[in-house]
N, CA, C and O atoms as CSV, one atom per row, in Angstrom:
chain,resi,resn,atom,element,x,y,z
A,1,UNK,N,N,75.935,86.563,85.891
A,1,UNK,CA,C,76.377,86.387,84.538
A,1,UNK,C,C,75.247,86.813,83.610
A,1,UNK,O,O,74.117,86.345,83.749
A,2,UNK,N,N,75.433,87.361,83.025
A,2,UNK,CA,C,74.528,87.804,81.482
A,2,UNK,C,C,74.557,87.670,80.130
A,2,UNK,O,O,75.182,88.513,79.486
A,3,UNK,N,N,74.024,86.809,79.592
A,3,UNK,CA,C,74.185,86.494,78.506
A,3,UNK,C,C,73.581,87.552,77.473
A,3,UNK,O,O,72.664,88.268,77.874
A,4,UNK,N,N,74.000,87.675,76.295
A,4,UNK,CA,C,74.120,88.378,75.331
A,4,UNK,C,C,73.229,87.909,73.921
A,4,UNK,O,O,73.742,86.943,73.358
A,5,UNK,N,N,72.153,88.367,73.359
A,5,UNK,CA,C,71.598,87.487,72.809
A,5,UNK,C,C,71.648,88.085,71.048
A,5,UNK,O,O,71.004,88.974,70.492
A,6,UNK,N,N,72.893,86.983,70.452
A,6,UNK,CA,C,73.169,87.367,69.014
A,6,UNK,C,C,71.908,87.180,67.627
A,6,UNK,O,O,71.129,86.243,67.798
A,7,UNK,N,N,71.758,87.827,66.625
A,7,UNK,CA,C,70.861,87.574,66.230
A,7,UNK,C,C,71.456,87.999,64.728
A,7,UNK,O,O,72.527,88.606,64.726
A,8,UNK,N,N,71.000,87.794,63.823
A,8,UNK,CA,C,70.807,87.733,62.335
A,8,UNK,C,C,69.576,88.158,61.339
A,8,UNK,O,O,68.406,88.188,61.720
A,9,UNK,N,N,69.910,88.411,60.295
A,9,UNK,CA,C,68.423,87.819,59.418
A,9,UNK,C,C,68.118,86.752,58.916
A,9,UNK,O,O,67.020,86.268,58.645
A,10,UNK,N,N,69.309,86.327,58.777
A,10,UNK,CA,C,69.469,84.268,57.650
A,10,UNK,C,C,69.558,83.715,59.608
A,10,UNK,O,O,69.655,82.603,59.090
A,11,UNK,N,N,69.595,83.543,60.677
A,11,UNK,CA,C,69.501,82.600,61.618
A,11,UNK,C,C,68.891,83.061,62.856
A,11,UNK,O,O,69.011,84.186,63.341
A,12,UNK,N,N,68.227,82.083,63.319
A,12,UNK,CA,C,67.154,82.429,65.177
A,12,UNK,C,C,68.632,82.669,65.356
A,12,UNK,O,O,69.757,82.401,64.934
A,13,UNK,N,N,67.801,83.464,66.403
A,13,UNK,CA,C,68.742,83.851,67.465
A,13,UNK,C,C,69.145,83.027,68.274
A,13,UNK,O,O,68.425,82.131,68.715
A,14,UNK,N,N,70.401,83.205,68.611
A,14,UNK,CA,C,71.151,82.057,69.610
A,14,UNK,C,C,71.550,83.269,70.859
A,14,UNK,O,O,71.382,84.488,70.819
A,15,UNK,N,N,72.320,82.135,72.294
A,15,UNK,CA,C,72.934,83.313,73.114
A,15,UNK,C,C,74.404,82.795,73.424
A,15,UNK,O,O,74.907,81.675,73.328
A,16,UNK,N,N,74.819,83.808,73.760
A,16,UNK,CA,C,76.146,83.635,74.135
A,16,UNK,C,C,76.298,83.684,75.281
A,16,UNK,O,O,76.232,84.693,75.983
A,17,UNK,N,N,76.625,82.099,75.760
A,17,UNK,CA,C,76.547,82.653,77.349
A,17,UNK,C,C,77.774,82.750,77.954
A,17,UNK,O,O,77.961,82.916,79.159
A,18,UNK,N,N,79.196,82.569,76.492
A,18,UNK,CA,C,80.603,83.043,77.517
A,18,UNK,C,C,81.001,84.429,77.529
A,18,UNK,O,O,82.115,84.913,77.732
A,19,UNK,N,N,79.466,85.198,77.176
A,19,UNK,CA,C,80.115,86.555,77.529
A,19,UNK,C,C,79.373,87.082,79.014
A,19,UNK,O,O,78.211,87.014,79.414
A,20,UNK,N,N,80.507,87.579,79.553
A,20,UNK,CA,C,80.317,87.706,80.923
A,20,UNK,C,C,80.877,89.056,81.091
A,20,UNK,O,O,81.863,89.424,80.453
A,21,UNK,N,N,80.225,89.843,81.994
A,21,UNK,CA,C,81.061,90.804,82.355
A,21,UNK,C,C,82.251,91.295,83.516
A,21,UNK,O,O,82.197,91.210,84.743
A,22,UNK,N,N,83.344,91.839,82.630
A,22,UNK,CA,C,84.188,91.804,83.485
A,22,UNK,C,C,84.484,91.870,84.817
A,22,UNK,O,O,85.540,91.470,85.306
A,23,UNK,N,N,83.462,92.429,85.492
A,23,UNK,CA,C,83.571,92.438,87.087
A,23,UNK,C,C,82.670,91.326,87.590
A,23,UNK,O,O,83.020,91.023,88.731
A,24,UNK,N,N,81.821,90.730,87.240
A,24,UNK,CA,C,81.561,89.345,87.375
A,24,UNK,C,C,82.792,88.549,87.416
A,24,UNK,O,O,82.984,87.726,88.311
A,25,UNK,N,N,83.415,88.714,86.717
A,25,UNK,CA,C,84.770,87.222,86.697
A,25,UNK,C,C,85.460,87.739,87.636
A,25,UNK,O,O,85.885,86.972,88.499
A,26,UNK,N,N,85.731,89.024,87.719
A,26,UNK,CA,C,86.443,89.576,88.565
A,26,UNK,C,C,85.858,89.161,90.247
A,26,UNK,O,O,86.317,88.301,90.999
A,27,UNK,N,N,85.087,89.794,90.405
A,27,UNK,CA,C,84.037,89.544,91.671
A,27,UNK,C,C,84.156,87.587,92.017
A,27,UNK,O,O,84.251,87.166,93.170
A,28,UNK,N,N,84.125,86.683,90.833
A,28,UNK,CA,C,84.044,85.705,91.365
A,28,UNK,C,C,85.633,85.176,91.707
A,28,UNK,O,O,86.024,84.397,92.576
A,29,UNK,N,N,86.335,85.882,90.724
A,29,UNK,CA,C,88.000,85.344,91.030
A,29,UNK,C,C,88.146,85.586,92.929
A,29,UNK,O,O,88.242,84.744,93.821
A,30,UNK,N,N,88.116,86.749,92.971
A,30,UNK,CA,C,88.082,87.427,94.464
A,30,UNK,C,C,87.631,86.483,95.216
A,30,UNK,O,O,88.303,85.768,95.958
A,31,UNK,N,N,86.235,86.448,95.011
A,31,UNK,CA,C,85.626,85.171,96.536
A,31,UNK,C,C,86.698,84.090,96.102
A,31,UNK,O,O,87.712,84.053,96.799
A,32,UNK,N,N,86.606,83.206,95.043
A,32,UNK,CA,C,87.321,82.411,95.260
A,32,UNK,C,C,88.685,82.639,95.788
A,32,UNK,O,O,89.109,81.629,96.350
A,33,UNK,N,N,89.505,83.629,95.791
A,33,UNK,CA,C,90.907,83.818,96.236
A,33,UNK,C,C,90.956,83.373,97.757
A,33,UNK,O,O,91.750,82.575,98.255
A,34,UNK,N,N,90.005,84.015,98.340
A,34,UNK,CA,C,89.580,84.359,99.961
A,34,UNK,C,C,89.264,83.594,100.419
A,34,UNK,O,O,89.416,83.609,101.640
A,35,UNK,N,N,88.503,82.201,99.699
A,35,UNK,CA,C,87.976,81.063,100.222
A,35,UNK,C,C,89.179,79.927,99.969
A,35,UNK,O,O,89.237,78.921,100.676
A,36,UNK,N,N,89.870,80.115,99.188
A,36,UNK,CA,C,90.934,79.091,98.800
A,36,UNK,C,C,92.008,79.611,100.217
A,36,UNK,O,O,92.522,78.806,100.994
A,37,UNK,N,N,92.157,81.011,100.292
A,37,UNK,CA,C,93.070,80.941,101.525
A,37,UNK,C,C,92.391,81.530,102.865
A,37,UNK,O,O,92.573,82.734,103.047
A,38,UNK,N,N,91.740,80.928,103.688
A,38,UNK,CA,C,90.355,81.568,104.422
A,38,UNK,C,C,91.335,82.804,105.327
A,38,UNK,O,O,90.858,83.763,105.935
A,39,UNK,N,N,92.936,82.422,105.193
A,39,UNK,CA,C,93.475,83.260,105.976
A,39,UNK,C,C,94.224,84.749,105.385
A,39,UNK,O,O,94.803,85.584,106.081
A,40,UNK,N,N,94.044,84.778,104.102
A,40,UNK,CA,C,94.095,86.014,103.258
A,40,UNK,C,C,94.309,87.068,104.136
A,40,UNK,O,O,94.078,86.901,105.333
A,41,UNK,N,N,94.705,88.098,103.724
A,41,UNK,CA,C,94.604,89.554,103.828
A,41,UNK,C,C,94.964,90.365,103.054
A,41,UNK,O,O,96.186,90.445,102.936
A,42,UNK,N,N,94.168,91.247,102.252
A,42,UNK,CA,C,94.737,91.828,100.571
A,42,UNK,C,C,94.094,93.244,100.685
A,42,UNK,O,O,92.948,93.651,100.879
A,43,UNK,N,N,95.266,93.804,100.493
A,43,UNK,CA,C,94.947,95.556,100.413
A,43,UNK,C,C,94.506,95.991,99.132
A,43,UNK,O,O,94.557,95.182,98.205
A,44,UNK,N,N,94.078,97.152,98.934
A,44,UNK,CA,C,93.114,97.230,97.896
A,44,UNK,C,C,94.631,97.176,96.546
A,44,UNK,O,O,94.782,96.204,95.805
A,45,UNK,N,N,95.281,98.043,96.525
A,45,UNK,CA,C,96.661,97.700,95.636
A,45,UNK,C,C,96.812,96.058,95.387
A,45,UNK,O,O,96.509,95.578,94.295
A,46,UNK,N,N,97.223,95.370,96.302
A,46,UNK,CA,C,97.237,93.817,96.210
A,46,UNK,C,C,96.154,93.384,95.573
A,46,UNK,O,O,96.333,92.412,94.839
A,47,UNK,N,N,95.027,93.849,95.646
A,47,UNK,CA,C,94.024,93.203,95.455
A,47,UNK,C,C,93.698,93.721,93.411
A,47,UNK,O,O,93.021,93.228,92.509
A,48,UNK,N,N,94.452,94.696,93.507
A,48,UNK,CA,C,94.743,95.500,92.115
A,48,UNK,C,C,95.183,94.840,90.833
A,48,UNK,O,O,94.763,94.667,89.689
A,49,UNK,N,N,96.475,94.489,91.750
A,49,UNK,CA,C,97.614,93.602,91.183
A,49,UNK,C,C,97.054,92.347,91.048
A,49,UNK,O,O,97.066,91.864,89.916
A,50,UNK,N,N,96.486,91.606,92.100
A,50,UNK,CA,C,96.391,90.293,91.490
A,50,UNK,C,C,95.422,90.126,90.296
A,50,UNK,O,O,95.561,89.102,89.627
A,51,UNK,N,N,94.499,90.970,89.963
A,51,UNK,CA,C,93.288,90.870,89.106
A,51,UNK,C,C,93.464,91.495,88.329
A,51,UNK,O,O,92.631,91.404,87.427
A,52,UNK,N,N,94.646,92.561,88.110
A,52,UNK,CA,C,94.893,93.361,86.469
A,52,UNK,C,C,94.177,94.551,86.350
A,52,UNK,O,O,94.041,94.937,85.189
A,53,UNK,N,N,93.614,95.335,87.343
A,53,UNK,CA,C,92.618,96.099,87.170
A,53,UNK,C,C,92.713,97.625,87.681
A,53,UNK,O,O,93.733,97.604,88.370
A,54,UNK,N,N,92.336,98.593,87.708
A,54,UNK,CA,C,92.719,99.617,87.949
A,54,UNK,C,C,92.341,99.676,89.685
A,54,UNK,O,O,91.659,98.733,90.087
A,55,UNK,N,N,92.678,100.542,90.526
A,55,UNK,CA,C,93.076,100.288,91.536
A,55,UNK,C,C,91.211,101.075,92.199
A,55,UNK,O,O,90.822,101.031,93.366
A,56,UNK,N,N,90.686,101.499,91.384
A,56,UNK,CA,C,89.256,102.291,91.519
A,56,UNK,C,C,88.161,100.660,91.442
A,56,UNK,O,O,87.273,100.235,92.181
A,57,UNK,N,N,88.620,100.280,90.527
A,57,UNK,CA,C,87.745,99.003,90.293
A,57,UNK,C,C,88.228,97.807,91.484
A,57,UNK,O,O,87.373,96.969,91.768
A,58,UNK,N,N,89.369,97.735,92.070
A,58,UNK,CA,C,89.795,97.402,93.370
A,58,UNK,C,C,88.736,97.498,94.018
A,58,UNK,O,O,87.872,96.623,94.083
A,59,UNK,N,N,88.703,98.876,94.705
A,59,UNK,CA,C,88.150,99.636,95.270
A,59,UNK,C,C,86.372,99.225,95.344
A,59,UNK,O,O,85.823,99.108,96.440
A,60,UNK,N,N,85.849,99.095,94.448
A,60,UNK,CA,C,84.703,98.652,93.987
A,60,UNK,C,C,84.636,97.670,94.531
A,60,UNK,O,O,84.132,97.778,95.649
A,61,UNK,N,N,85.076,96.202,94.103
A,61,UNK,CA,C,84.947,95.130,94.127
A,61,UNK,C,C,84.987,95.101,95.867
A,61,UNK,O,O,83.959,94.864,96.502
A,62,UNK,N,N,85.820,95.272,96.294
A,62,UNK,CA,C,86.195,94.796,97.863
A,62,UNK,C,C,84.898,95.617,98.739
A,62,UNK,O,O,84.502,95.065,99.766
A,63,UNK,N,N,84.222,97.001,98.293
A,63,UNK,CA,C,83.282,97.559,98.628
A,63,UNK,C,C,82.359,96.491,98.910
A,63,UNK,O,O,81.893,96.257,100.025
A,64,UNK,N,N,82.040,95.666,97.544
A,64,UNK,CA,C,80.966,95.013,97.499
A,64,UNK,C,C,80.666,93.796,98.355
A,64,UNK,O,O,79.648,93.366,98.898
A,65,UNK,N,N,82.119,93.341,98.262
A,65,UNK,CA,C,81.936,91.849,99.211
A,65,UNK,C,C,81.766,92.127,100.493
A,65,UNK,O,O,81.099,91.330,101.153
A,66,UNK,N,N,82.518,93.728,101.363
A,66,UNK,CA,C,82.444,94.159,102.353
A,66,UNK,C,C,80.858,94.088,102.292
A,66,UNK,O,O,80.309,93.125,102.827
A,67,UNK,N,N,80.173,94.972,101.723
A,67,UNK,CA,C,78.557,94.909,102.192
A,67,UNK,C,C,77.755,94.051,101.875
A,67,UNK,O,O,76.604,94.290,102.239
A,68,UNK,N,N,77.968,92.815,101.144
A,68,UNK,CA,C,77.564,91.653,101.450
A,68,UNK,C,C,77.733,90.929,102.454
A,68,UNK,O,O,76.975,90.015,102.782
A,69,UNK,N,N,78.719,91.260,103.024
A,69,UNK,CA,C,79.199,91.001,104.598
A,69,UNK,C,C,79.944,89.570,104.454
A,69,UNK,O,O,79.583,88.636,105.169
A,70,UNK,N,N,80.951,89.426,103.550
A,70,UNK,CA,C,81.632,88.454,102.805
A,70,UNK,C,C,83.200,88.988,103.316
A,70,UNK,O,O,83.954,88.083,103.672
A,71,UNK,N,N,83.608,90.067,103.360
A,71,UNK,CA,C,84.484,90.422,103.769
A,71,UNK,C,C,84.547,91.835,105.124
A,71,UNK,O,O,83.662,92.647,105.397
A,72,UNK,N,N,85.336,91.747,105.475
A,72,UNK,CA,C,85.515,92.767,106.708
A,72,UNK,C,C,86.967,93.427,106.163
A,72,UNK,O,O,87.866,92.837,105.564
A,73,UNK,N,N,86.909,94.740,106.535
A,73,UNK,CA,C,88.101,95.628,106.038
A,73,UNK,C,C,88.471,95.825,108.280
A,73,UNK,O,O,87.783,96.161,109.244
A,74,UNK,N,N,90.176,95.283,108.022
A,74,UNK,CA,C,90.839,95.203,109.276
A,74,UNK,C,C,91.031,96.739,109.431
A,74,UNK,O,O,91.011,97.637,108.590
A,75,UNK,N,N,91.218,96.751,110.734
A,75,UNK,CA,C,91.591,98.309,111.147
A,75,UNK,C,C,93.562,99.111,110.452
A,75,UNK,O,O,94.074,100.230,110.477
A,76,UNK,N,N,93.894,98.075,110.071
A,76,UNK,CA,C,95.115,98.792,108.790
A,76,UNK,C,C,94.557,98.707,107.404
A,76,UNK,O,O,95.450,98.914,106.583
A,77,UNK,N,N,93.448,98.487,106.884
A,77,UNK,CA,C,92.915,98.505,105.979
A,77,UNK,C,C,92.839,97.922,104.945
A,77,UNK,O,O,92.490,98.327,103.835
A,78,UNK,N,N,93.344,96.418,105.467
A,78,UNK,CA,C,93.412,94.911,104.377
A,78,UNK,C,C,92.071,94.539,104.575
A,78,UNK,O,O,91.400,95.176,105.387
A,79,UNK,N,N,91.685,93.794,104.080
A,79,UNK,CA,C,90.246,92.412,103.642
A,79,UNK,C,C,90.461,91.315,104.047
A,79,UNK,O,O,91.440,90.769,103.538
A,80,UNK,N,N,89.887,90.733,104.822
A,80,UNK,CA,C,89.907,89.373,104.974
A,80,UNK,C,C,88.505,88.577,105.179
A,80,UNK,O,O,87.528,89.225,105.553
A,81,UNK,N,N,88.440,87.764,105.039
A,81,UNK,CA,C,87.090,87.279,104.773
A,81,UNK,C,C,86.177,86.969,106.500
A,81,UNK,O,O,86.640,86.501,107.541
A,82,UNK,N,N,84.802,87.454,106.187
A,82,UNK,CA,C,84.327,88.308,107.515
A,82,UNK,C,C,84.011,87.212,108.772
A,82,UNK,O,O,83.703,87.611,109.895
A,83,UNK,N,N,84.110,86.004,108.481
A,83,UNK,CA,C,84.420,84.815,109.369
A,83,UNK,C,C,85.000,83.443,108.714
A,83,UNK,O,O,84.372,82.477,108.281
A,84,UNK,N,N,86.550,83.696,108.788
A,84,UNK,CA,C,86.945,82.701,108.338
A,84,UNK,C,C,86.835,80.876,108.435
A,84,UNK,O,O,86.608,80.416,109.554
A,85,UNK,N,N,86.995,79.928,107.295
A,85,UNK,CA,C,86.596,78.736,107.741
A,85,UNK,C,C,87.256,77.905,108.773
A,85,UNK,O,O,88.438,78.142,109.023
A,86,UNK,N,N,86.431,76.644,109.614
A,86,UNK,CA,C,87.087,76.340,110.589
A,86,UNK,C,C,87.375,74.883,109.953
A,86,UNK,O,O,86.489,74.073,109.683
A,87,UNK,N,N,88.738,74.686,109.760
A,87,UNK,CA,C,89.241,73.456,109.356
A,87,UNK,C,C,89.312,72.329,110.195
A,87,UNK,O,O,89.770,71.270,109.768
């Protein structure tokens, strides 16, 4: 998260810390999706759709958790999270 730091001539500067950038919220919606259902599987389209986003920025996002090693891409080419929890 990154805050944004507003400033004036009549007031100190303050920050804004509910500005966030969009693939941050995005990126955190995701883990949370995957951890809420440890048994998920979301293709990059699905994964499009649920977050509102263009299907490139999909693409991105699922990259990332893949090489964090947060997610594993299955051999039909869904996501699921790279060792799911044991209940």
């Amino acid at each position: 998260m990154r805050a944004r730091m507003l400033h004036d001539a009549t007031h100190w500067p303050t920050y804004d810390a509910c500005t966030v950038d969009p693939i941050d919220t995005d990126h955190a919606k995701l883990r949370d999706e995957f951890l809420s259902w440890p048994a998920l599987c979301l293709t990059v389209e699905q994964v499009a759709r649920l977050l509102h986003v263009p299907v490139v920025a999909a693409v991105r996002l699922l990259a990332g958790l893949e090489h964090d090693g947060f997610l594993i891409r299955t051999p039909s080419g869904a996501y699921r999270l790279a060792e799911p929890a044991v209940s």
